[in-house]
N, C-alpha and C positions, 0 to 999 in steps of 0.2 A: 469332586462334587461336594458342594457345602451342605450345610442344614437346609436353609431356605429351599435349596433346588429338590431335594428329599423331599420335604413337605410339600411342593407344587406339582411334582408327579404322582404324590402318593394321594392327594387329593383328587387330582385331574383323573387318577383311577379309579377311584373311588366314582367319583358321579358317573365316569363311564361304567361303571357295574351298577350302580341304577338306575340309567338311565337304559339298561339295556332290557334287566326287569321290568320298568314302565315302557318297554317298547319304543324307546327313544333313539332318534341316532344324530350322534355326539361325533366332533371332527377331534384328532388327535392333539390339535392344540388348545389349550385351557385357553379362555375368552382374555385372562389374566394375563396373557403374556403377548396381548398385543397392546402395543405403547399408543395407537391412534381409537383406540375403544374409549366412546363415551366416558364421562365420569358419572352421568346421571342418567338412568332408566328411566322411561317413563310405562304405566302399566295400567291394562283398563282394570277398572273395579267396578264391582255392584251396588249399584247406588243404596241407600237405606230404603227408598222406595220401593224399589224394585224388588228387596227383603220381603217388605211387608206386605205386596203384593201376591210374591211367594208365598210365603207362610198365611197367609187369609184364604187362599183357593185350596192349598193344600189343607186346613179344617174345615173349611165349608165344604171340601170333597169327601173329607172322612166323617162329616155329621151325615153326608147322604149315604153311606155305605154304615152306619151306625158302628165305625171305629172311633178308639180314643187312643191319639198320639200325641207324639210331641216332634216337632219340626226345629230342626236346625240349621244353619245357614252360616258358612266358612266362608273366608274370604281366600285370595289365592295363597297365600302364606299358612293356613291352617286354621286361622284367628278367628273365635266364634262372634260373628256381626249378630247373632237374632238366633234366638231360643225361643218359641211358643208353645209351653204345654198344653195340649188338649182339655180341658174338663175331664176329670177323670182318667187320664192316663196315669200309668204305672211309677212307680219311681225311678226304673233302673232304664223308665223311654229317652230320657234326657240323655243321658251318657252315651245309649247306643245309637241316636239319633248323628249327633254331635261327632261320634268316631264313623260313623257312614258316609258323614256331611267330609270330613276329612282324607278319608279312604279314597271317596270320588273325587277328590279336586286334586289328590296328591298323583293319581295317575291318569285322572281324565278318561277314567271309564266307569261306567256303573258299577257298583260292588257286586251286583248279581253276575258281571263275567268276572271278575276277578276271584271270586270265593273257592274255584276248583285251584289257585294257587297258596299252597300254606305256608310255602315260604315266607311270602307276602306277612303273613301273623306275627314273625317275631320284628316287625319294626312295630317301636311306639305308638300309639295311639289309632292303630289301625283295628277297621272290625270287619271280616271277610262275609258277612250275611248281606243280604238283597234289602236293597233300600236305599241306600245312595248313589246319587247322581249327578254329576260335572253341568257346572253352565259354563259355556263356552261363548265367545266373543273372538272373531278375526279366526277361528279355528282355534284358541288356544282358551283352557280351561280359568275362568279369573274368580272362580268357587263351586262349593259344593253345596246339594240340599241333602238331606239326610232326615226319614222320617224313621220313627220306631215304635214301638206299639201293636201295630197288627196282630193277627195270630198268624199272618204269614207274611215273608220278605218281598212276596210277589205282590200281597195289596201293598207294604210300605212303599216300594219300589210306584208300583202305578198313583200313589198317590202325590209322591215328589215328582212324578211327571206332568200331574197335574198342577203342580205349581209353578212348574218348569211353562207349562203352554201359556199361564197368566201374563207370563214379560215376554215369551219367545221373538214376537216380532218385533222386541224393542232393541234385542241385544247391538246390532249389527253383526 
């Protein structure tokens, strides 16, 4: 066995142990070692609109509940497309907004079910509180929203769901 075939099983393991984590189910052969596989993906994204429409309903929901947050918005890769802080939100709402918005897109569930798993805390940039939420297109996650600020993960949660209902009937 050479190097290269060492690194493609030890890889191929690797995402099969998290994709098992995220509830994923992975075939035993890595996508890589078929010779007629695409060279070029193609992948829905969320428009900038579609952001902005996000993150405007989710503060006009939190001026109606007299919260001050901050909304962030990942794309499928992790990558912050749209940060709006609230008036008066906190300093450390961006950052937790932002790792909520990532938490949800990275496993395509809300962070308020994921939070009873701690394993889940030692990967990077992950935040196990209630508040992030996956938008989803064709069934498969293509970002996340992520609000913070509340004094509880259950209003930040309800509030990125209302910014989730602003696009919902647009996703497909």
């Amino acid at each position: 066995m050479n190097l290269t075939s060492i690194r493609i099983r030890t890889a191929a393991a690797t995402l099969a142990a998290l994709a098992v984590v995220g509830g994923v189910t992975v075939s035993q052969t890595p996508a890589m070692a078929d010779p007629g596989a695409p060279a070029v993906v193609q992948t829905n994204v969320l428009s900038a609109d579609a952001a902005l429409k996000i993150a405007d309903a989710v503060q006009k929901e939190a001026a109606k509940q007299k919260q001050r947050v901050t909304v962030a918005i990942v794309d499928r890769s992790g990558a912050t497309r749209l940060i709006l802080k609230g008036d008066g939100a906190g300093p450390q709402t961006e950052e937790s907004a932002r790792r909520k918005a990532f938490t949800a897109v990275s496993f395509g569930q809300p962070t308020s079910a994921l939070s009873k798993n701690q394993a889940l805390a030692a990967i990077p940039g992950t935040l196990l509180l209630a508040g992030g939420i996956p938008v989803a297109s064709g069934g498969s996650p293509i970002a996340g929203i992520g609000v913070g600020g509340a004094p509880s993960g259950d209003i930040d949660e309800a509030l990125a769901q209302a910014g989730l209902k602003a696009v919902q009937g647009q996703l497909g």
